[in-house]
ROSELO-720359 format. One record per residue (C-alpha): residue number from 1; residue in three letters; z, y, x. Coordinates in steps of 0.05 Angstrom, whole numbers, m for minus. Each point is the difference from the previous one (the first is absolute). Example, Ala and Ser with C-alpha at 12.3 -4.5 7.8 and 13.67 -1.06 7.14 Angstrom:
@resi = 1	resn = ALA	up = 156	north = m90	east = 246 $
@resi = 2	resn = SER	up = m13	north = 69	east = 27 $
END
This chain:
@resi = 1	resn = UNK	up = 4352	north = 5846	east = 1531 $
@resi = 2	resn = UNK	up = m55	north = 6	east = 50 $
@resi = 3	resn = UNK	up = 28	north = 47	east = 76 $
@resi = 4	resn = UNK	up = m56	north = 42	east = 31 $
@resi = 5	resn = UNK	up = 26	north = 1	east = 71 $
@resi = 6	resn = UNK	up = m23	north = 74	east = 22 $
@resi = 7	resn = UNK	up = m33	north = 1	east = 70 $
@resi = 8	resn = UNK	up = 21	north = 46	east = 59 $
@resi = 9	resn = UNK	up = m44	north = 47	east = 14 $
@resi = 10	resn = UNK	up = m34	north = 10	east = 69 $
@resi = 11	resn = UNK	up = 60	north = 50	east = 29 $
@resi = 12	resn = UNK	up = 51	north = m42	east = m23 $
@resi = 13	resn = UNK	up = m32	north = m72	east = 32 $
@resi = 14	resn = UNK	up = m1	north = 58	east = 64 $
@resi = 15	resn = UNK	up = 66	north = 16	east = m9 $
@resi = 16	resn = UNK	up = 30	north = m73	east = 6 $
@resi = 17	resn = UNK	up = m45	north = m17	east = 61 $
@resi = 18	resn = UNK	up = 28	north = 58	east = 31 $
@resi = 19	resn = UNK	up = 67	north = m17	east = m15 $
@resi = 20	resn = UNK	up = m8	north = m73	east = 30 $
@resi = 21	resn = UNK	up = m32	north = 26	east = 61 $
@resi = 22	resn = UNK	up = 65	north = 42	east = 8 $
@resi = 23	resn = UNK	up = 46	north = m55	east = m23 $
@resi = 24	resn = UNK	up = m35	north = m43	east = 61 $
@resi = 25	resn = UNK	up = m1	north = 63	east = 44 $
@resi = 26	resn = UNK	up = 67	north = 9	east = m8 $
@resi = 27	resn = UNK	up = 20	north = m70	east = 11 $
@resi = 28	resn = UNK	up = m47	north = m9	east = 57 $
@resi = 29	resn = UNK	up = 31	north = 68	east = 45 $
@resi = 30	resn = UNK	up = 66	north = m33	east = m14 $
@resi = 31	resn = UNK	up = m18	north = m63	east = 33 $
@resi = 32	resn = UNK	up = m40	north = 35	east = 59 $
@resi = 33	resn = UNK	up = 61	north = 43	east = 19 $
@resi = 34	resn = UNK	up = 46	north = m54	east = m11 $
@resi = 35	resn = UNK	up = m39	north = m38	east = 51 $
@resi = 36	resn = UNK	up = m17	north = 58	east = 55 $
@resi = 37	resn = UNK	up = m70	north = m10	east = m15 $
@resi = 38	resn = UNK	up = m46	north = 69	east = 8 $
@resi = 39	resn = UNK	up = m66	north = m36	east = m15 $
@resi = 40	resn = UNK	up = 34	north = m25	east = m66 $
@resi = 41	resn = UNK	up = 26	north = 81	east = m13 $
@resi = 42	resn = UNK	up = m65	north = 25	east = 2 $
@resi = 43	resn = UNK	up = m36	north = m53	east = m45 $
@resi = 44	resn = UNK	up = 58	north = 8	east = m49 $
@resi = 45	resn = UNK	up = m7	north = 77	east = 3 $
@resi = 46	resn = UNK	up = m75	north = m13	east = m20 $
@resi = 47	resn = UNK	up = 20	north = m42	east = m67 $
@resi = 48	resn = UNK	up = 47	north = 54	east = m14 $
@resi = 49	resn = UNK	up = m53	north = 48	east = 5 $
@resi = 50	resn = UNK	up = m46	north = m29	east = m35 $
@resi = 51	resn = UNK	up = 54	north = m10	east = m64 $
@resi = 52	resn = UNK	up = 21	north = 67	east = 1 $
@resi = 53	resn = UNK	up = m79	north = 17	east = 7 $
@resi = 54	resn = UNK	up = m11	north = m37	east = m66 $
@resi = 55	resn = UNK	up = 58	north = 20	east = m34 $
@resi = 56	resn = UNK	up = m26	north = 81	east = 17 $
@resi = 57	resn = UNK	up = m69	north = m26	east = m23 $
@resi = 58	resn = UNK	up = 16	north = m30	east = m76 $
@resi = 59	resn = UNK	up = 60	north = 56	east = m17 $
@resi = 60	resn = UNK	up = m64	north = 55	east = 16 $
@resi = 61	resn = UNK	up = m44	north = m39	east = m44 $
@resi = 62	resn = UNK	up = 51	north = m35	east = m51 $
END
């Protein structure tokens, strides 16, 4: 019995980056506000962006 593994397209290989980048966003804010850090905040807010920014991006063209 011989598997063909199907590939993910192009939206859906988008889609998991975006939800890593949020996963690490996410995690990232928690550890700059548990440490008082601003600097940290606004890098983290950045990553977050950028997630949600992908996730937008490959549900329009998934």
């Amino acid at each position: 019995m011989i598997m063909v593994q199907r590939q993910p397209s192009p939206a859906q290989r988008t889609a998991g980056t975006a939800r890593v980048l949020l996963l690490a966003g996410l995690a990232f804010a928690l550890e700059a506000l548990w440490r008082d850090s601003v600097g940290r905040v606004l890098v983290s807010g950045a990553v977050l962006f950028a997630g949600a920014s992908l996730l937008v991006f490959a549900k329009r063209t998934g």
